[in-house]
N, C-alpha and C positions, 0 to 999 in steps of 0.2 A: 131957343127951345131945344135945338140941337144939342146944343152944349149941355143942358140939363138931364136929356136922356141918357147924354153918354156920362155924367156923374153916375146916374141913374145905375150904368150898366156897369161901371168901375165898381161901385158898391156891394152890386150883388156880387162881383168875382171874386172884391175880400170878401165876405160874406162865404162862398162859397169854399175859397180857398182856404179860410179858419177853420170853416166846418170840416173840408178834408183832410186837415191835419188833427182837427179833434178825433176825426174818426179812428187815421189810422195810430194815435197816441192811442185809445179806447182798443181798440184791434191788438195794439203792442202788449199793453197791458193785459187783455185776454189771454194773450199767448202765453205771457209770463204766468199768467193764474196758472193756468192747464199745465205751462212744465212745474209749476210749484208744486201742484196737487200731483203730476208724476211721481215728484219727486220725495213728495210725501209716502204715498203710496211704494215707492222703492225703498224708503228708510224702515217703512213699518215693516214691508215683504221681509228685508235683511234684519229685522230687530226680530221676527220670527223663525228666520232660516235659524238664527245663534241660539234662540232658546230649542229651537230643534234639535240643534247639534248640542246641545246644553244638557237636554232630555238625553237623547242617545248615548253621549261619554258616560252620563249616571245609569243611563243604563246596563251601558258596558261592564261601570264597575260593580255593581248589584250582579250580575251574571257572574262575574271573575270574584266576588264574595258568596255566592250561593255555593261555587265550584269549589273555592278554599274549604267551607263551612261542611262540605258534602266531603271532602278528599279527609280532613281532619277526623268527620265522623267512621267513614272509615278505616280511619287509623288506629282510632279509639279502638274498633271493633275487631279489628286485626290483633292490637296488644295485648285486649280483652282473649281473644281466642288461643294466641300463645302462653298466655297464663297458662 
């Protein structure tokens, strides 16, 4: 009888000891989600930061073309006036 309870109790320990390693493979895994999903979340942030900077440089040169476009008109206006 003794002998069977302690099968009994061997059992549950594997038993128990699988389950603590499923859990913490299960746990490991979580972890890996969450830095994945960071890590998504930082590719998408930097695929915004570029189109930011992307916007801005066109910015930049739309302002350095208004300024040509403005400088020329007055040049126009200047050659016009020395006529």
């Amino acid at each position: 009888m003794r002998h069977c309870s302690a099968r009994g109790y061997c059992m549950k320990y594997e038993l128990l000891q699988r389950a603590r390693r499923y859990c913490m493979k299960y746990e490991v895994l979580q972890q890996a989600r969450g830095y994945y999903k960071q890590y998504e979340v930082l590719q998408g942030a930097r695929g915004y930061c570029k189109q930011y900077e992307i916007l801005q440089g066109a910015r930049g040169y739309c302002k350095q073309y208004e300024v040509l476009q403005r400088a020329t008109g007055y040049c126009k206006q200047y050659e016009a006036l020395q006529r």
